[in-house]
GULO-243009 format. One record per residue (C-alpha): x, y, z; residue in one letter. Coordinates in steps of 0.1 Angstrom, whole numbers, plus 5000, padded with zeros to 4 digits. Example, Ala and Ser with C-alpha at 12.3 -4.5 7.8 and 13.67 -1.06 7.14 Angstrom:
% residues 2
512349555078A513749895071S
***
This chain:
% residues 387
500050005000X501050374993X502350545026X500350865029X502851095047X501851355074X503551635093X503351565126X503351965136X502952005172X501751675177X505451595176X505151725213X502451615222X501751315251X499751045237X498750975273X497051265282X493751115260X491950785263X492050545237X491650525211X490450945203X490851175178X492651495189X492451805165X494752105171X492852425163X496252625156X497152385129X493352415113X493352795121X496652845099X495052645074X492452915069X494953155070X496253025038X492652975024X491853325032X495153465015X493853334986X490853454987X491653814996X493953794966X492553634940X488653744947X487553404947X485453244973X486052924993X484052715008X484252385032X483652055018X481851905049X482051575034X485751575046X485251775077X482251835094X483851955131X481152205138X482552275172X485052475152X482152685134X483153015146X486452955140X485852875105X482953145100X485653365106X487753285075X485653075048X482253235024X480352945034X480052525029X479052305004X476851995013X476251654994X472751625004X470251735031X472151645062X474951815055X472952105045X471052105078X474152085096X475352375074X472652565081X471852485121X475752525132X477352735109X477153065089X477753165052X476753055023X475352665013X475852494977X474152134978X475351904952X473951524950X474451294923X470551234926X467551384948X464751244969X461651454961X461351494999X464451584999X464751814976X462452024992X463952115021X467552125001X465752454980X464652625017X468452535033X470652615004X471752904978X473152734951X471952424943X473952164914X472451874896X474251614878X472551614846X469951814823X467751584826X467551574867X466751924864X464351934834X462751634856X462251914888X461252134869X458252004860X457151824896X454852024912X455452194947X459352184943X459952564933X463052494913X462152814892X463253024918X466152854927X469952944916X470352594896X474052454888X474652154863X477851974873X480251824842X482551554841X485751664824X485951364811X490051394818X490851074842X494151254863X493851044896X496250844910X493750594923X491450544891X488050434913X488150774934X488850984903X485651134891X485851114853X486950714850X485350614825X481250534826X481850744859X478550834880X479551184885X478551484862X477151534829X479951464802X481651774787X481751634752X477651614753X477451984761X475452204737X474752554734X471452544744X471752374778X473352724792X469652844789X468652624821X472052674845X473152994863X476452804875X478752484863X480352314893X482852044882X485451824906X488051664891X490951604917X492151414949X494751574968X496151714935X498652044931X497552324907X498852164875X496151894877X493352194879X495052374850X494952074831X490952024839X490352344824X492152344795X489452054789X486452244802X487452654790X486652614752X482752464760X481952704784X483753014777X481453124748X478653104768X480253334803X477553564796X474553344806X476253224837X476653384870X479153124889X481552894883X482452574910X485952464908X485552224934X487852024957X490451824960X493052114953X495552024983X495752414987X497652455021X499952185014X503452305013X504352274976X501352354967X501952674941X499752894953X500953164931X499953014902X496452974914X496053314926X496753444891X494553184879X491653244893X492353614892X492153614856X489153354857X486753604879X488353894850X487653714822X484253534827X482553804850X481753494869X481953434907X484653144913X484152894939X486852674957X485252394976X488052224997X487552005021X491351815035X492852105029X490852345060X492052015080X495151875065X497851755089X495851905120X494851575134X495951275151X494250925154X495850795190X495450445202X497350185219X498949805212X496649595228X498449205225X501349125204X502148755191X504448575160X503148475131X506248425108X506348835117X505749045153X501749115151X500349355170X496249395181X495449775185X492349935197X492350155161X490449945136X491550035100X487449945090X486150155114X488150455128X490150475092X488050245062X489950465040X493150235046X491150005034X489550155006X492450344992X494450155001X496950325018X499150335046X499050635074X501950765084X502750705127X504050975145X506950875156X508050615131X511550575128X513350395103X515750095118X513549995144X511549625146X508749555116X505649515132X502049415115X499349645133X495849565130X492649635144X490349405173X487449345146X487148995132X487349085097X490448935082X491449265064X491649505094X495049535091X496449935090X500149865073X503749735089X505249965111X508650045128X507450195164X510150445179X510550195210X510149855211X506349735208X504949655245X501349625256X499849895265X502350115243X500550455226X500550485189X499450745170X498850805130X499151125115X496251325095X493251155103X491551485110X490151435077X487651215061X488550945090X486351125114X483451145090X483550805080X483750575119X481550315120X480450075146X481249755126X481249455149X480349695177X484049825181X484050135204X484650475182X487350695194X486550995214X486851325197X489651635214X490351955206X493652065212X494952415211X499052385207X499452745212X497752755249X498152405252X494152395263X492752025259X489051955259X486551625250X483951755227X482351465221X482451105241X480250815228X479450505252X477950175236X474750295229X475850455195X476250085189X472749995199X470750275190X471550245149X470349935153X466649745162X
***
């Protein structure tokens, strides 16, 4: 699997045993520098950004984040409830398809709101009660230019669910669209964005006059360090100039890239043909992106001539296993672990899988060095998603 590296920040300071295991812990210094960056762009290229809250949906941090982002986009009415109860700014709902009931509440919650083909929208237009003539309507496209690394998250593989396909774009569809939203990336630099729109510019640029927006997306790894933020600045500088259009950034990992940690701790170790060792962090349901991917998540800590050990997690499915490790001691029971960048995506996807505990939830602030549960969960999340 491909190791997924992480800074470890201030975490590198940080003792693993002031937390119960397994928890997340967030630093809101790390995510508040984030938006810095995120509002630098803004402020100099005139586009606005908002939070995917698909990857991060930490609403504790709301008034942090109202300080710096235009708003939040939601994939469907939950998110845009959550949008709408704990945050401020403005909400873009984007779904590959709608429930009628849910529709309906999406129109009263959000202000933009995309569809992923003509026909979804020619289809609400004509159902009674939903109002869709008064509504700021986006169509989303599929570039149909495949530049992921891992083909089954990239949005345009081919016969991909996501968006109506650029090369089926006519003239005449601009007549029912204020906005075109497309997202083409995964943790990609500006070169893969430039190259999206080099695909997308000569379909839509003729018609700039009918619309009022344009969505870039997410997946631009913005507040990474090599990201070249200069070059995006003057690119969507000359965008907004150009197509009179308001431009839209929707990142998500970025607002919370490296500002999390995952902590857990060894549980039993045994030899099979290689040291194994049982943690309380299950891969399926504190990380199923491991498993997904796959990849591997960078420990904090890790050194590089120490002991290989096989961590895995206490489900009974045979593929919890998080990756091969060198710990920077020599694995013990009862030895903290922790696995960098999980702030991200991991939170919003636990699960309670073969009723495996999830992991408290901390905020940290590495500046004051305040620490504080925001959210605890007992074994009644277990039971109560059930019957």
């Amino acid at each position: 699997m491909e190791t997924k590296a992480g800074d470890p920040g201030a975490f590198a300071h940080f003792d693993l045993a002031r937390v119960p295991s397994p928890a997340f812990v967030v630093d809101a210094t790390a995510v508040r520098g984030n938006l810095e960056i995120l509002a630098d762009v803004k402020a100099r290229s005139g586009a606005k950004v908002l939070l995917a809250l698909k990857a991060f949906s930490m609403w504790c941090l709301a008034p942090l984040i109202d300080e710096y982002l235009d708003g939040f986009c939601a994939s469907g009415v939950w998110e845009a409830k959550l949008a709408k109860e704990q945050f401020n700014g403005s909400i873009s709902t984007y779904s590959p398809a709608y429930k009628a009931e849910d529709l309906a509440e999406i129109l009263t919650l959000s202000d933009h709101i995309t569809f992923n083909n003509l026909a979804q929208i020619d289809r609400w237009k004509n159902e009674s009660g939903q109002g869709l003539d008064n509504c700021d309507i986006g169509l989303r496209l599929n570039p149909e230019i495949a530049l992921g690394e891992t083909p089954k998250y990239d949005p345009s593989q081919r016969h991909s669910r996501l968006g109506f396909p650029v090369s089926q774009l006519l003239p005449e569809h601009f007549n029912a669209i204020s906005g075109v939203h497309f997202h083409n990336l995964c943790e990609q630099n500006f070169d893969a964005l430039e190259k999206t729109w080099s695909k997308i510019e000569p379909l839509i640029a003729p018609h700039f006059d009918k619309l009022e927006w344009i969505n870039l997306g997410g997946g631009h790894h913005i507040t990474r360090d090599d990201y070249d933020r200069e070059a995006l600045v003057q690119f969507l500088s000359d965008l907004k100039a150009k197509s009179g259009c308001d431009i839209y950034l929707e990142p998500g990992e970025a607002v919370a890239l490296d500002a999390g940690i995952l902590v857990g701790e060894i549980l039993d170790i045994f030899d099979n043909g290689m040291p194994i060792g049982i943690t309380d962090i299950s891969a399926t349901c504190h990380m199923p992106d491991v498993i997904e991917a796959p990849y591997r998540p960078a420990m904090l800590g890790e050194t590089s001539d120490g002991d290989i050990i096989r961590l895995g997690g206490p489900s009974c499915l045979a593929g919890d296993i998080i990756g091969d490790y060198q710990l920077p001691e020599p694995a013990h029971v009862g030895q903290r672990i922790a696995f960098l960048d999980q702030a991200h995506y991991s939170m919003v996807k636990t699960n309670t899988f073969n009723g495996v505990p999830l992991p408290s939830i901390w905020l940290w602030n590495s500046d004051t060095d305040d620490l504080r549960c925001v959210k605890a969960f007992d074994w009644t999340e277990f039971r109560d998603r059930l019957s």
